[in-house]
Structures are given as C-alpha cells and as structure tokens.
N, C-alpha and C positions, 0 to 999 in steps of 0.2 A: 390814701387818695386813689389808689387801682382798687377799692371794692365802693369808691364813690362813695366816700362819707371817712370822716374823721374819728376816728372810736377807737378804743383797745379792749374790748369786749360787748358779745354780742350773747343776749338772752332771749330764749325764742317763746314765745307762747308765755310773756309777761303779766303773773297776776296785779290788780290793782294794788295790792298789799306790797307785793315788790318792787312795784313804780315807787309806792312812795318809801319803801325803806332806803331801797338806792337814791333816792335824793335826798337823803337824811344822814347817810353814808359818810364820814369822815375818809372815806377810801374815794370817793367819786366827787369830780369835778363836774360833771353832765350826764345828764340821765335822759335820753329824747328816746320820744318812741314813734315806730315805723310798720305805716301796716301796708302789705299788698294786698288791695280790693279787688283791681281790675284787672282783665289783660284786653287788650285791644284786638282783633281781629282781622278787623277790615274795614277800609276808608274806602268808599266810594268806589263801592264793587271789587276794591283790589285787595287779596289777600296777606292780611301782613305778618303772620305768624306770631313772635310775643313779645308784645310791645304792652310789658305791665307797670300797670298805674298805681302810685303809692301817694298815701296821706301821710304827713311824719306831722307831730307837736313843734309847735314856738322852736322850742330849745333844741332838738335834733336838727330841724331846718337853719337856725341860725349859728348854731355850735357846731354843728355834726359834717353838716352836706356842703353849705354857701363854701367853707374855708377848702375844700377838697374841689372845688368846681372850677376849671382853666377859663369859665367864661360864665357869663351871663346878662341875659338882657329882658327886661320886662319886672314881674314880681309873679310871686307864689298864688297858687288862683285861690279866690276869696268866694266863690260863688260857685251853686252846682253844675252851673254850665260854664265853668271854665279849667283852661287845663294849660299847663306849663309841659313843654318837652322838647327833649333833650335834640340838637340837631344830626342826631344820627337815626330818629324816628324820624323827622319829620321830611329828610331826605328821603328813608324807606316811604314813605307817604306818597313822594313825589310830588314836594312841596320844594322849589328852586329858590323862589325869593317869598321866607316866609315873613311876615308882617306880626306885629304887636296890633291884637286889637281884631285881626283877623277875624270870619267864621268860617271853621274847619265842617261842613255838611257830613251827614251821612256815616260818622262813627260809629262802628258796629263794636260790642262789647262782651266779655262776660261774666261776671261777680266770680272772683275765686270763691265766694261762701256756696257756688252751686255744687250740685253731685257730680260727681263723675260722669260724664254721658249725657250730661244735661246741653239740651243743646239749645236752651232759653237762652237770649241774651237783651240787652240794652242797646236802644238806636237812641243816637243826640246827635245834634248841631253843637258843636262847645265852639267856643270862643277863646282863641289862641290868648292867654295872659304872661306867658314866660317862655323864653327859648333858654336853653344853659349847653356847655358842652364841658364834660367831666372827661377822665382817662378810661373808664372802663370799659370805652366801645359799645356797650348795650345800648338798645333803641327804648329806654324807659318814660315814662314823666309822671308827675304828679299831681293831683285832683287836690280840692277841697273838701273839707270834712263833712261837707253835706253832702258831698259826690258820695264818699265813702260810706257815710253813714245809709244812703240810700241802697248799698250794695251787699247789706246785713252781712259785712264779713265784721268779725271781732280781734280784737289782739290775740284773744287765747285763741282763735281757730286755727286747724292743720298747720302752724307754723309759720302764717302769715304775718305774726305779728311781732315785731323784737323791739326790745331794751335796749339800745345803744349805749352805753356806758365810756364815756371818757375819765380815764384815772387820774384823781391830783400829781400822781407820780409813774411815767408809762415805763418806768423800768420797776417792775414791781417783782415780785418773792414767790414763790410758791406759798410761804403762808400768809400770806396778804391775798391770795384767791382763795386760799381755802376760808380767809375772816371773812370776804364777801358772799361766800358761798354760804355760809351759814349765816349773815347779817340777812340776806336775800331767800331764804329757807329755801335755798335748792338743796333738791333730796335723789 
C-alpha cells in the first residue's frame, strides 16, 4: 500500500509473451500492467514539477491499485480528455474544492516516449473524472488508454512500463521466484 498498489513483484519493461505467461502462471494470482506516459508540468502558468500520469489494464486497476487506495471518488478516466488524480496533485495544482466533472484548462505535458532534452510537449483541457488519495504522498494520476496510446510511450520503453504480479501465495520460496523467473523467460 506505501508504493500505491497491491503486488508482490514487479517486472519492468514486460514483453507481450510475458504478460501472458504470467497470467497463465499457476504461481500468479494477477497480472496488471502499468505504464508511465506522461509527466505533467504545469497548469495554468504554474509550474508543477512531476506530476506523472499512468495508464494501468482492468486487472492492475481493479486488483492492484483500488484495494491500496485510503479513498476515492469519481471512476477511472475512459476518454482522452480525461484524467483521474490523486488529491495531493491536485492540491499542488491549487485546486481547493475540486469537483467531479470539472475542466482542468490549460495542462501542459510531456510524453516520457520523448528524448531527453526534448522540450515538445502536449497542451489539453481534460476533464477531472476521478480524485483518490493513496499513502504514498506522490502527486500522481492516471489517463486513459487513448491518453496514453497518443503519447507513443510502450510498455517495453526505458522502464516505463511494469508487470505487476500478485502471488496466489505472498509468502513465497526462493525457488518459487526462481520457477517464475524462468516460466517468464527473464534472463
């Protein structure tokens, strides 16, 4: 719950082939995967330093994150212009009474798929669809997968993207990681 989501292992840079062997897995209970697209910048002239925007799957969202969240109000955003986040962004935002349904103007953005030094970004109007407030103090939230898919970042890129894996047994063996290590062809 203090890294904001429910899992007992985490795989970064998850091939398609590995998603679905870990759901196939007799060792795994949930398999949801989690990418950071975006990081947020600035609202409305004000600079907010990283405030990053994550798409997760059905089952990470529903298995992984909801059960680790001390609150929540609205739903998970369904649409490219909308965005759920967490009340300690939206505080940094300097947003006092934020609203369901809202429009947040003037969000400045940047696709983690850019370069380094890249200092292209994305401006929207999004439409507040979820607040939540988790333990881990980060000012984070998360987009829809058209959000993300428009931000041509990928699961395999620089380590944006993880496997969340919840074990049918969280007291598990050294050779019980080293069976998923190799069910999972990590090498």
């Amino acid at each position: 719950m203090m890294n904001g989501a429910a899992y007992d292992v985490q795989l970064p840079e998850p091939s398609s082939g590995q998603i679905r062997r870990a759901r196939r897995s007799s060792l795994v209970k949930y398999a949801g995967t989690v990418l950071k697209c975006a990081v947020v910048n600035q609202f409305q002239g004000k600079t907010l330093g990283k405030t990053r925007l994550y798409w997760c799957d059905e089952e990470a969202w529903e298995k992984q994150f909801l059960p680790a969240f001390e609150f929540i109000e609205g739903r998970y955003p369904q649409k490219e212009d909308e965005i759920m986040l967490s009340s300690g962004a939206l505080s940094k935002m300097g947003i006092k009474n934020p609203e369901i349904g809202m429009t947040l103007k003037n969000i400045r953005y940047n696709s983690v798929a850019s370069e380094p030094g890249d200092t292209a970004s994305g401006k929207k109007d999004m439409v507040l669809a979820g607040i939540y407030r988790d333990y881990t103090g980060r000012q984070d939230g998360f987009v829809s997968k058209t959000f993300a898919d428009a931000t041509d970042t990928k699961l395999t890129d620089k380590t944006e993207g993880m496997l969340n894996l919840s074990l049918k047994n969280p007291i598990y063996s050294p050779e019980e990681i080293v069976r998923l290590g190799t069910e999972l062809d990590i090498r």
